[in-house]
N, C-alpha and C positions, 0 to 999 in steps of 0.2 A: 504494500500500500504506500506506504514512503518512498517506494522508488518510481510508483506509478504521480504520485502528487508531484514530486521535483521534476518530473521528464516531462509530463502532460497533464500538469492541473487542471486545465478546463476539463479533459474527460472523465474525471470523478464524481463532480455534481452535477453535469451535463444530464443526466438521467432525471432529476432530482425537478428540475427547471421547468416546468409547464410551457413558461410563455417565452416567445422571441425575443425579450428586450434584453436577456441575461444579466440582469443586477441580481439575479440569485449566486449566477454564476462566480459574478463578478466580484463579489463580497467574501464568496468561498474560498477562492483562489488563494488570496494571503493567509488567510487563517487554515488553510489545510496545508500552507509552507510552514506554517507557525508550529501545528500538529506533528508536523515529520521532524523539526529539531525537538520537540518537546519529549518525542519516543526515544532518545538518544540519551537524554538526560533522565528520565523514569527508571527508562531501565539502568542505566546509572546510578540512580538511588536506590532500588531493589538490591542491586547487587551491593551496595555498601550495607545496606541494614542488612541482608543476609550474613552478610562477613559476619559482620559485628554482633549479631544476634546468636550466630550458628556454634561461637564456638565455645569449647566444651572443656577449657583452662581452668583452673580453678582463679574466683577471682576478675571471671570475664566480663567485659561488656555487654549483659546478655537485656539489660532494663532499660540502659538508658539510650539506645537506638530508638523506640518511640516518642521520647518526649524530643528528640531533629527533628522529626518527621513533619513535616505539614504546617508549621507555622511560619516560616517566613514566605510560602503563597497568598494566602490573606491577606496579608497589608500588602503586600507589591499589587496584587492583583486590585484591591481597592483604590490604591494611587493610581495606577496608570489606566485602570478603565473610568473612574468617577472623578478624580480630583485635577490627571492630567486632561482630562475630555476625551480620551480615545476610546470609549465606548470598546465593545464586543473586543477590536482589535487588544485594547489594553491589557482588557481582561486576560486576554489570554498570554498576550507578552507577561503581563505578571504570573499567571501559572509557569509558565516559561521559566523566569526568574524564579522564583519559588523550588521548583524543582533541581533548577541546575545550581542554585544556594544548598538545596537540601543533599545533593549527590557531592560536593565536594565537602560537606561538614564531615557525610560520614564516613565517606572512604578516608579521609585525612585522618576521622578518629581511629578507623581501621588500624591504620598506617604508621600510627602511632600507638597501638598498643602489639604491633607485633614490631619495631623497636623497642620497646618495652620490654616485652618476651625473648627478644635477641638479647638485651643488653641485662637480661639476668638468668639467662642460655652460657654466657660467656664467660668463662673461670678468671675471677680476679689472679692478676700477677701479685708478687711482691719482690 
């Protein structure tokens, strides 16, 4: 679907369109480019709260991957669709930002607790 939106956007809601004017179309188009970066970053954050959920350390991250999750969408998505006036567009530029906020908190917590792991993996010298 992401490869069909980026190559030929208009043929995805072309079905969808009753009428000849294409402002159904035409409104779709961006926000179904917006949709295909938005799947790149999702699944991006799936996989960091997986990480970070999954593992089975004593001592793991296993709680605090839900309280990342989902809050900084909300306010972006309310700035840029109501406050900056971008309507529909915004909205979704803020789930956008929202998401690709929420994929780099948690893979970096990731990321950081397996440095962590490494760096008490590692036999002090003396």
């Amino acid at each position: 679907m992401v490869v069909l939106s980026v190559t030929v956007p208009r043929l995805v809601p072309a079905p969808f369109s009753d009428s000849g004017e294409g402002t159904a179309t035409d409104t779709a188009v961006p926000l179904l480019l917006i949709a295909a970066v938005l799947q790149f970053f999702d699944c991006a954050q799936h996989i960091g709260w997986s990480c970070c959920a999954a593992s089975t350390t004593p001592g793991a991250d296993s709680g605090s991957p839900s309280s990342v999750t989902g809050w900084p969408a909300c306010p972006s998505a309310t700035l840029l669709g109501l406050a900056a006036g971008l309507n529909t567009f915004g909205v979704r530029l803020g789930l956008l930002t929202g998401l690709a906020t929420t994929a780099v908190l948690l893979l970096g917590r990731f990321n950081r607790g397996v440095a962590r792991l490494n760096a008490e993996a590692v036999p002090a010298t003396t």
